[in-house]
C-alpha positions in Angstrom: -4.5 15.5 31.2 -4.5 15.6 27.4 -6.2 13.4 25.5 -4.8 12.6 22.0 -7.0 10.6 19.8 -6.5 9.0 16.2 -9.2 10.1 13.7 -10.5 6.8 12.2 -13.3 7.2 9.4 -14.8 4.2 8.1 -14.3 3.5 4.8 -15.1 0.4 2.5 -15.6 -1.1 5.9 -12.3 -0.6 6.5 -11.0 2.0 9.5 -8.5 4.2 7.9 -6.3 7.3 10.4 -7.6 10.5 9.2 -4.2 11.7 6.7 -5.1 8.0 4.6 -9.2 8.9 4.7 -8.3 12.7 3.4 -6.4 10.7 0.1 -9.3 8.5 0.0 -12.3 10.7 0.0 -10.4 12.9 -2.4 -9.5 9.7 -4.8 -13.4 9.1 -4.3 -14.4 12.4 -5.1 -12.4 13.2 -8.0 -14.0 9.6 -8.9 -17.3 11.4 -9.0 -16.1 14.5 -11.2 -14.8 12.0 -13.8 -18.3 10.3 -14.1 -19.7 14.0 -13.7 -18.0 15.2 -16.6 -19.1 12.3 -18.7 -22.5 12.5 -17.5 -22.9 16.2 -18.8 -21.0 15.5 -22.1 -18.1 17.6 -21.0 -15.7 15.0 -21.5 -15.0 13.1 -24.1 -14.7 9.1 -24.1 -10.8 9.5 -24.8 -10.2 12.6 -21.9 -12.4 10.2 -19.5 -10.3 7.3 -20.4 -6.7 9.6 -19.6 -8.1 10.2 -16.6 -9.3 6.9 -15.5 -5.6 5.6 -16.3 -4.0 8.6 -14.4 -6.4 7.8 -11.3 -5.8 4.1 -11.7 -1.6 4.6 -11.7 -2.3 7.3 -9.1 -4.3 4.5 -6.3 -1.8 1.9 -7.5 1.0 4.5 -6.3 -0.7 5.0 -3.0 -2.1 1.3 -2.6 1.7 0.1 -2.6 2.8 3.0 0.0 0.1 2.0 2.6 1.0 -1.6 2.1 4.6 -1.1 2.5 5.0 0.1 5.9 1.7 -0.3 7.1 0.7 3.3 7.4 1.5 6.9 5.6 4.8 8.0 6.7 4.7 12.3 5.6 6.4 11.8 2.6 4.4 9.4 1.1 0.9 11.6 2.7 2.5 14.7 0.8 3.5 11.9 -2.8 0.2 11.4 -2.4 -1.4 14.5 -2.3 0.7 16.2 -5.3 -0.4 13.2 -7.3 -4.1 13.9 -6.3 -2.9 17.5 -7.2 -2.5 16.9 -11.0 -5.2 14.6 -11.1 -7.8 17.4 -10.1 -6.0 20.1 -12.4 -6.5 17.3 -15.2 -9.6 17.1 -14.7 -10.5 21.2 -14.4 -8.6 21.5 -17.7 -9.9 18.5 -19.6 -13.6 19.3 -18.8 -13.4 23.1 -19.5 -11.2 23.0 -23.2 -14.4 23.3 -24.7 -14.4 19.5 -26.2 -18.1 18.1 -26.0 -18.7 14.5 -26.7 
């Protein structure tokens, strides 16, 4: 017999299948680059600011597609992910143009 199991990781205290905790850990970690960046003066107050607003429209995106149905369907994992996508390229670009705050 084959067992097929859901991968559940806990986040926020809140048990999330594995597609919705990839999304997560990478809006979390891309979180932690932002404040990286800033930390080490390699971006500016006005880049970090574009990018919180790009990450903020980008969890808003996702927030409304887990509520509306309940779960990810593919489509919205894959919205998701090319959204995530730019974010990180942002990011790579923004804190390598040579800018120093």
């Amino acid at each position: 017999m084959k067992l097929i199991g859901i991968s559940i990781l806990m986040i926020g205290g809140l048990a999330v299948p594995a597609g919705a905790a990839t999304v997560a850990r990478r809006q979390w970690d891309q979180q932690q680059r932002i404040g990286q960046g800033v930390h080490s003066g390699s971006l500016t107050a006005g880049e970090a600011a574009r990018l919180e607003r790009e990450e903020g429209r980008a969890a808003a995106r996702i927030h409304r597609d887990r509520v509306d149905g309940g779960a990810f369907s593919a489509a919205e994992r894959a919205r998701a992910q090319r959204s995530l996508d730019r974010l990180s390229s942002d990011i790579y670009r923004l804190k390598h143009n040579g800018r120093s705050r």
